[in-house]
N, C-alpha and C positions, 0 to 999 in steps of 0.2 A: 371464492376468488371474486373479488371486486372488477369491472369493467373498467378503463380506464373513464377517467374524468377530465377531459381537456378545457383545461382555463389557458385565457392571454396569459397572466402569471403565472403560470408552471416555469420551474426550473426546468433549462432541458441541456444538454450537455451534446456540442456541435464539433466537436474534437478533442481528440485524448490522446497523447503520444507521450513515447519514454525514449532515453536513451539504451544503446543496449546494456545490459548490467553482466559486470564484469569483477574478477576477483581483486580485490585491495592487496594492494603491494605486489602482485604476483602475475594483474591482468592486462586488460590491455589497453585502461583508464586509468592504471596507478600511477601516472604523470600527468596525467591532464588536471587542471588548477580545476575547485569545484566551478567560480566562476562559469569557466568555457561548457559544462555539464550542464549548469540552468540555463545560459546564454541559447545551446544547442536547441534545449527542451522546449522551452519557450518562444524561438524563432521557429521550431517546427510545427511546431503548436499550430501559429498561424499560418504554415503553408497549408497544411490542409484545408484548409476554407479557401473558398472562390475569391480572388483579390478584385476583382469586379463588383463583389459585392460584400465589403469588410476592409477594413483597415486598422492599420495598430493603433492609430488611435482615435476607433471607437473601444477600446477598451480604458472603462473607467476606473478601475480598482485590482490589485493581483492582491494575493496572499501565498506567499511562502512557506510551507515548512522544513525545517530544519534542527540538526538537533547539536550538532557537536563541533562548527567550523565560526571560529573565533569573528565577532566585529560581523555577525551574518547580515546584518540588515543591509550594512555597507557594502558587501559581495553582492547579494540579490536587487539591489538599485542600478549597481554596477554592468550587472548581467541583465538587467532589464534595458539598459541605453545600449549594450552592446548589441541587444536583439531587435532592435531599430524601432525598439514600445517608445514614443518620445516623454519628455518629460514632465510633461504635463498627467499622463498615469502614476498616480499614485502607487506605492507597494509596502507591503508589510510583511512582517514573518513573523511565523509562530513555530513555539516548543511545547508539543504534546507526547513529546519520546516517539513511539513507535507508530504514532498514531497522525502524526504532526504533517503527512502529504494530506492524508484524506480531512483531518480536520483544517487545514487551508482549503480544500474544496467546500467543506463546510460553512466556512466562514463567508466566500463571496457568495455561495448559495441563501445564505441566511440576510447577507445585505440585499439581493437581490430579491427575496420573499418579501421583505420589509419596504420596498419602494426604494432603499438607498440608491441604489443603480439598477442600471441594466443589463450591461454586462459586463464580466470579471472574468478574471483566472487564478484558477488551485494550482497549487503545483509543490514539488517538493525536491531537494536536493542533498545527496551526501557524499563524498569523499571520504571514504574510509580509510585510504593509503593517506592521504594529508592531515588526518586528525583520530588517531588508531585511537580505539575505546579504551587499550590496557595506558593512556598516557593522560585519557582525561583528570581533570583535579580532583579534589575530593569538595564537595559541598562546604560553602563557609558559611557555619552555620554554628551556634551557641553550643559545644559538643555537652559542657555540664547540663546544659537542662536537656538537650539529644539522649543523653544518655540516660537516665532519668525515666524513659518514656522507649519502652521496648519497641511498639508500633512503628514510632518514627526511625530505630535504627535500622527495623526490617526492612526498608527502603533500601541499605547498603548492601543488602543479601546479593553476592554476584547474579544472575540472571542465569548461568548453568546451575547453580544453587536452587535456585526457585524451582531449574527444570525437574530436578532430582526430588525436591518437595513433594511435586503432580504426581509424580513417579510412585513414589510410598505411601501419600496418601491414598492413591487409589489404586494398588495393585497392578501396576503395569508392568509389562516383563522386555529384556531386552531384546529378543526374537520379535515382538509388534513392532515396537520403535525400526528396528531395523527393517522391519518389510514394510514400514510409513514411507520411510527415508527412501527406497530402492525406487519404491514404486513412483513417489517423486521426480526422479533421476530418468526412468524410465517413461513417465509422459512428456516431461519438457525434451528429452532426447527426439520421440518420435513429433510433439509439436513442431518444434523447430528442424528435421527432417525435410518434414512437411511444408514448410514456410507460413507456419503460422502467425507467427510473432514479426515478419514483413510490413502488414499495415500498421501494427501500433510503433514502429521503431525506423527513430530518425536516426541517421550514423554521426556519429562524434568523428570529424576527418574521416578516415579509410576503417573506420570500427564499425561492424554493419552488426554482429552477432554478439548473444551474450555468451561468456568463456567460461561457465562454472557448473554448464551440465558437464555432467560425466556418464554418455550413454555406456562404460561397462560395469556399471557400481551393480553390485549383487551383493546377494544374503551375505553370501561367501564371505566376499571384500568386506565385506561391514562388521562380519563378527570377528574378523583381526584388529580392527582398533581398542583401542584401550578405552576405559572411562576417563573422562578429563576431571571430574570433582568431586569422584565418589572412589579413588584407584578399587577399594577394595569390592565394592558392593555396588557401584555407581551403573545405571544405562545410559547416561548421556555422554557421547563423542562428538568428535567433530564430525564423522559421517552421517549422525542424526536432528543435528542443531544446524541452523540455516547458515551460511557461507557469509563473511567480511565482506562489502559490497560496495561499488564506485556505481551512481548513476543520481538519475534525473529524471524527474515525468513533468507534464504541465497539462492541464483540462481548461479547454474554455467554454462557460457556462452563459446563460443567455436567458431571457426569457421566452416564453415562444411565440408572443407575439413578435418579437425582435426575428428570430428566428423565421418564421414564416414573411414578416411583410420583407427578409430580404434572400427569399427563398432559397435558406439554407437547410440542407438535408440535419436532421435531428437524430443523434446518435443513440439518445437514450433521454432518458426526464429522471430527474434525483428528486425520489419520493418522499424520505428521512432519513435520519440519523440519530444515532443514540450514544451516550457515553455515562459507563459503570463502573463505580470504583468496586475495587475486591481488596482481601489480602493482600498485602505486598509478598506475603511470603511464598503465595501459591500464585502471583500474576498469571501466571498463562494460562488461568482457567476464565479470563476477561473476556473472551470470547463467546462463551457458552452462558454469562449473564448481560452482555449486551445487545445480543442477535434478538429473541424475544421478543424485549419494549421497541426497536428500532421496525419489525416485522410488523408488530402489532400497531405502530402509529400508523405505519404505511397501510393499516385497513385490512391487513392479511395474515395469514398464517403458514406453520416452520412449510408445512406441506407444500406451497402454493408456489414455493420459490425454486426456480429451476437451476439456478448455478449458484453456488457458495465458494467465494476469492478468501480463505480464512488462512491469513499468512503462518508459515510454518516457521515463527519462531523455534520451535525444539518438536520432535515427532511427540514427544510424552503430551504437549500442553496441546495442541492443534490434533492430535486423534483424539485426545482424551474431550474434548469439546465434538466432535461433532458426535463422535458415540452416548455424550451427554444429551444431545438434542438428537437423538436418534434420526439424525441426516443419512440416505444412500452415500455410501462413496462413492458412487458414481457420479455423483452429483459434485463432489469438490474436489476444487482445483484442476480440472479436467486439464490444463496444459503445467500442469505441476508446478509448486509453490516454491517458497525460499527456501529449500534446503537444500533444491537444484539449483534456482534462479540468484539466487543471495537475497541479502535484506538489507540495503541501504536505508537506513533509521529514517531518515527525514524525509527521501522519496517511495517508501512502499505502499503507502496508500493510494497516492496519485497513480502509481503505477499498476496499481491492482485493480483500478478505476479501468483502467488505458485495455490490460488487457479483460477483463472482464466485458467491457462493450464491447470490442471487436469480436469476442468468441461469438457473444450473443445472437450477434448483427448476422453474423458468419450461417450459426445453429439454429435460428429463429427460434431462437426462447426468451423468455418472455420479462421474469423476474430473477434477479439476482442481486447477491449480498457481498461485498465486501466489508472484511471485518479483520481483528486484531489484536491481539494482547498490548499491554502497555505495560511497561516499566514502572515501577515503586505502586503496582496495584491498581490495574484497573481493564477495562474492555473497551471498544466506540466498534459500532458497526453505520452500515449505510445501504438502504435499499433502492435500489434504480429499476426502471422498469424499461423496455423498449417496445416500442410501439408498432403493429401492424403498420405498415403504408396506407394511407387514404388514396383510395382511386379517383381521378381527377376526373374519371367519366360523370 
């Protein structure tokens, strides 16, 4: 384990906040416009920092992720004048599928390593109730040469498809999946008990909690559903595959000279990031090939890392990755992943960000990882470290 190494130019991450995440169509954001979701995220963002010492606009640059909500650039500029960022901050959005909160953190991390700026904000949004997956289009795309080229059709392989893949190809049985899923159900119940998820969550109106735990889910409960894409032979349900999802996260990033001369408390330092393409057909093994090179740039190793945010798209692809990097489950998702929490496509990274520093800050641990499958084939993970306090004696 490496010491830390403090440069002026370290990235360091001065707040992280999400909306609470809540069921699509059925919660208690499935009317809220996505607009009002990044507006909320992104105004919270900046409560958290001392208004004495920061203003909206010292922020030079945002990046957006987003995956499925039509004209997004124009919502996200929209939602940035709404959240009082004036217009003089720039904003962009990105589509990295599932990947697309953290790799907008990515992005103003990376201008901010480069001297572009100095500081920015990640962040990510989705409404799942205002733009449901089963209505999205189908890709306009030359289908006679598409077809033509096997590889590229496995891109259209549904994503419970893919889970079912993970499944077969590696021998996974529907009794693990199921005690993935429960146990999932069963930390985020006693997290949020607890008030854990308080610091990282700003309320949408009178929406203070997320609505998709379900602290009585058991074995029980679970092995009464049915397979959704396999009826006969299948183990992926809806009680093991992560929950349709309304929310928003936003991170603001800094340098830490920026940081220190306007003595703002540093939540964490974003060490790397990595992103790996795989099979499309087996996606959810993305995971388990991009944590690795992401671990290894940051100077360390799988060991050395104290908490693993590794989103639970389907229990089959998110157990079957971290039993591949022989990780403690102790060690992941300690306040339980998306199949309690849901998975808003374009905010789950930012969001994993949000709660992964708070655990930390909370636990005094040290290094951790979030990380993720990605859609039509591939991994991105991200190591952040949190720093002991320097005694000012």
């Amino acid at each position: 384990m490496h010491p830390s190494q403090r440069n002026p130019r370290d990235v360091v991450i001065v707040s992280a906040v999400r909306t609470p995440l809540c069921r699509a169509k059925r919660g208690a954001l499935a009317k809220v416009p996505p607009s009002t979701l990044l507006s909320t995220a992104l105004a919270g963002c900046l409560s958290k920092v001392d208004a004495s010492k920061f203003s909206s606009s010292d922020v030079e640059d945002i990046c957006i992720g987003n995956v499925m909500t039509p004209v997004n650039a124009a919502v996200a500029r929209m939602a940035q004048l709404a959240a009082s960022i004036p217009y003089t901050t720039p904003i962009s959005t990105t589509n990295r599928q599932c990947s697309s909160g953290l790799q907008a953190i990515a992005n103003i991390a990376s201008s901010i390593r480069s001297g572009q700026i100095d500081i920015g904000i990640g962040g990510g949004f989705e409404s799942m109730s205002s733009e449901p997956m089963h209505k999205q289009p189908m890709p306009n795309v030359d289908w006679d040469v598409m077809q033509s080229c096997q590889p590229a059709m496995d891109c259209l392989i549904p994503m419970g498809v893919t889970s079912e893949n993970v499944s077969n190809k590696y021998g996974l049985t529907r009794g693990d999946l199921d005690a993935f899923a429960a146990n999932s159900h069963k930390k985020a119940a006693l997290a949020r008990s607890r008030g854990l998820f308080k610091d990282e969550i700003v309320s949408v109106g009178d929406v203070s909690e997320d609505d998709g735990i379900r602290p009585q889910t058991t074995l029980a409960s679970l092995a009464k559903l049915k397979p959704v894409f396999d009826p006969e032979n299948g183990s992926t349900t809806a009680g093991n595959a992560s929950q349709l999802t309304d929310g928003a996260a936003a991170v603001l990033l800094m340098t830490r000279q920026e940081a220190e001369r306007r003595g703002l408390d540093i939540l964490g330092v974003w060490r790397s990031y990595a992103v790996k393409g795989v099979d499309p057909k087996i996606m959810g093994v993305g995971p388990a090939i991009a944590i690795p090179p992401a671990v290894e740039m940051a100077g360390l190793k799988i060991d050395d890392i104290d908490v693993f945010e590794i989103n639970e798209a389907f229990a089959s692809q998110a157990s079957w990755c971290v039993h591949e990097l022989k990780i403690p489950e102790i060690k992941v998702n300690p306040n339980g992943g998306a199949i309690a929490l849901g998975h808003p496509l374009g905010c789950t990274g930012a969001r994993q960000i949000a709660t992964l520093l708070h655990h930390m800050n909370k636990t005094g641990k040290r290094f951790g990882v979030v990380s993720m499958c990605i859609g039509t084939g591939a991994g991105a993970a991200a190591v952040v470290e949190v720093e002991k306090r320097q005694s000012s004696l």
